[in-house]
C-alpha positions, 0 to 999 in steps of 0.5 A, spaced: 500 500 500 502 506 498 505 511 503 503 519 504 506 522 510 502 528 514 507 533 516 505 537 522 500 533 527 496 539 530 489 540 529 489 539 521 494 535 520 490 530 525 483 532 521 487 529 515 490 523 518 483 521 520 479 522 513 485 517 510 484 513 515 476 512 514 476 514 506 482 513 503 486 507 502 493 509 504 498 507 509 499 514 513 505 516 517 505 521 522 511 528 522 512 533 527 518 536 531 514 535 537 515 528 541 509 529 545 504 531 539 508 524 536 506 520 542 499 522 543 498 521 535 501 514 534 496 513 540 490 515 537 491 513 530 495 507 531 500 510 525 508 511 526 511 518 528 517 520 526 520 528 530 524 529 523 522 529 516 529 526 514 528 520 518 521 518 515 524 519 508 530 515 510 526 509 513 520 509 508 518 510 500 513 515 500 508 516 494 506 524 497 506 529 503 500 532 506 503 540 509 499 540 515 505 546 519 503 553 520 503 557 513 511 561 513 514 554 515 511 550 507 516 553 503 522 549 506 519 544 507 514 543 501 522 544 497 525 537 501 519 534 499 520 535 491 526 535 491 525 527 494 520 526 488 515 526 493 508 529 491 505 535 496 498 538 498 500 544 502 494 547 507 492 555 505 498 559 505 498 566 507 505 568 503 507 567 497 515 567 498 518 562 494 513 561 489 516 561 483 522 556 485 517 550 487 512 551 481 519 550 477 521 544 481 515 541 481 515 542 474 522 540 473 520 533 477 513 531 474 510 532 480 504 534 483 503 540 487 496 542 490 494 547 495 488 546 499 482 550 497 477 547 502 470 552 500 472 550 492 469 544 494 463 544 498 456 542 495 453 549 497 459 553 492 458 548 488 451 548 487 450 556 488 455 556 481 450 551 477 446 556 478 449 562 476 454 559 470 455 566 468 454 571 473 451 579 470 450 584 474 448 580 480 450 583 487 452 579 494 453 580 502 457 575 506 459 575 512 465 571 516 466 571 523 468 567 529 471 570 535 479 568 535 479 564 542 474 559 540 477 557 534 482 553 538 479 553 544 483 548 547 490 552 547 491 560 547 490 564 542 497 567 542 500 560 541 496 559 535 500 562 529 494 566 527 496 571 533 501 573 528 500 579 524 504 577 517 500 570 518 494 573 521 487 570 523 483 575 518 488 574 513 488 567 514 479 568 512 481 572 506 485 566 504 480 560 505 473 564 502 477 569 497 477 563 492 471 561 491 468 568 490 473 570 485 471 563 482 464 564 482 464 572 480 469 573 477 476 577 478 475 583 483 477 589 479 477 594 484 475 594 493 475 599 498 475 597 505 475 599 512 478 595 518 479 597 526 480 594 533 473 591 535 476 587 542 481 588 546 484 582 544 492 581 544 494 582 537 498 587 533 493 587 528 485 589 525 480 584 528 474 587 523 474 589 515 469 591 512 469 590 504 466 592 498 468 588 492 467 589 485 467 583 481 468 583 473 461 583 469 458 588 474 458 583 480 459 586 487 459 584 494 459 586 501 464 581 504 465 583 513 470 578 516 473 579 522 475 575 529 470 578 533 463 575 533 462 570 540 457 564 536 461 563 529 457 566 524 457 564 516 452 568 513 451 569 504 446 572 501 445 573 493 441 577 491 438 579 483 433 581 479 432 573 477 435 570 483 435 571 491 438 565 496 441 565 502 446 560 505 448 560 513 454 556 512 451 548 512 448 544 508 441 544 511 441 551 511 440 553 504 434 557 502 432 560 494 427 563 492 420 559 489 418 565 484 412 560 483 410 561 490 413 568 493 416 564 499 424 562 500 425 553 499 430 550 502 434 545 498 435 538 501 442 536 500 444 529 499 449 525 502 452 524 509 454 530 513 461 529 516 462 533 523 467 534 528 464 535 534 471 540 536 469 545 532 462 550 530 456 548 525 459 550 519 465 546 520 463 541 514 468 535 514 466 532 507 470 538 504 476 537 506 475 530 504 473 531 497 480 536 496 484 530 499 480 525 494 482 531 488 489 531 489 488 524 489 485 524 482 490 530 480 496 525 481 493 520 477 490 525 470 496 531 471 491 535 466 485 535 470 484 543 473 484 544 480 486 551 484 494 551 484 499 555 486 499 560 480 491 560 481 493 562 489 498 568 486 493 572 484 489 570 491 495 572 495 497 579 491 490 581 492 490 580 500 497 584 500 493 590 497 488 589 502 493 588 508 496 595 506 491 598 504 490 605 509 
């Protein structure tokens, strides 16, 4: 059986492990510096654990590696793993330092290189854009956010590298939710933003941004993100002429207008929904599976589409405006 390799075993890197080992059909070794995130993993998965990547490499053949560290550490890491002719799916990142250098080696190897883009695949996104194939004039308000210490609620904020201004935590909301936007609208060709301190959090940076969006073909959104809101919030509504919906973040919180009717209907959708208990509502496991299952898929039809790297670059130049921006 074929072996993948998760690298960082905190709560990600843990969600991962466990998907492939209910989905999937691959032998799973865990990776990470702390001994004691080593232990309690080997525990609870029954998998071995490696403290050192080197090791791992040494003492296995890998088919592909799955980077579940915080986002400055994948650069480095994600070059080791090319340059051993291992496959690599990357977590979002939030930088783009040394791009250019691993779109090359991956190239240069024949491997794949695929970066998570979780929303791209939730049936709610995926079903919103059937609807609308070629979106003209139409406008939306979105709104996500959660308070910062509930998003690991058991560790403190101020260990958790969202605490970080150059990886900060709105940033980080911009990076998962931008992509599915710009996929369904279109790119955005202009923005005008308001961002402030809502809490008296510990953080260097702005808690609350406020952002009006222009889209290609006359499409606009409001879209608020922020670590501020005490009962996580993942609010969209679209709203046109011929169309109106609203969507709250889970699949059982889907509603279109009947114009038959006069009256919001919700949409059933079908399939087992996949939760962690750890986290909110909107925390929706079947669409980190589905990525796993596309990298998968990617491996094995090089041509299939999938949002890459060079997609994210575009992803990433427009959060750094945003981040400068007064």
């Amino acid at each position: 059986m074929k072996k993948f390799i998760v690298i960082g075993l905190g709560s990600m890197g843990k969600r991962r492990i466990r998907l492939i080992k209910d989905y999937m059909n691959y032998d799973i070794i865990g990776v990470d510096s702390d001994q004691m995130r080593c232990t309690e993993v080997s525990e609870l998965y029954q998998i071995p654990c490696y403290t050192s990547i080197k090791d791992v490499l040494r003492d296995n053949d890998i088919f592909a590696a799955i980077v579940s560290t915080s986002p400055l550490t994948h650069y480095k890491i994600i070059k080791e793993l090319l340059l051993s002719n291992i496959h690599v799916f990357s977590e979002i990142n939030l930088t783009s330092h040394g791009y250019g250098e691993l779109i090359s080696l991956a190239q240069q190897h024949n491997l794949i290189l695929f970066l998570s883009s979780t929303q791209l695949y939730r049936k709610e996104v995926i079903y919103t854009q059937s609807l609308i194939p070629n979106p003209s004039n139409l406008n939306y308000t979105y709104h996500v956010g959660q308070y910062l210490p509930d998003w690991h609620p058991w560790e403190t904020y101020k260990n958790f590298f969202v605490s970080k201004k150059e990886t900060n935590a709105c940033k980080e909301i911009l990076a998962i939710e931008l992509p599915w936007l710009i996929s369904t609208f279109g790119d955005v060709l202009n923005f005008k933003i308001v961002k402030k301190k809502s809490t008296c959090l510990e953080l260097d940076y702005n808690d609350t941004y406020l952002i009006i969006m222009e889209h290609q073909n006359n499409n606009h959104g409001v879209f608020i993100v922020d670590i501020v809101c005490r009962d996580a919030i993942q609010s969209f509504r679209l709203f046109g002429e011929n169309i109106l919906l609203e969507w709250n973040g889970t699949p059982d919180e889907y509603y279109e207008f009947d114009f038959n009717t006069g009256h919001m209907k919700k949409h059933i959708f079908n399939g087992t929904v996949i939760k962690d208990a750890h986290y909110s509502s909107n925390i929706i496991e079947n669409d980190y599976l589905e990525e796993l299952k596309a990298f998968e898929d990617k491996i094995c039809y090089p041509t299939h589409k999938y949002y890459d790297f060079q997609d994210n670059l575009k992803t990433l130049d427009l959060i750094d405006k945003m981040e400068e921006s007064n």
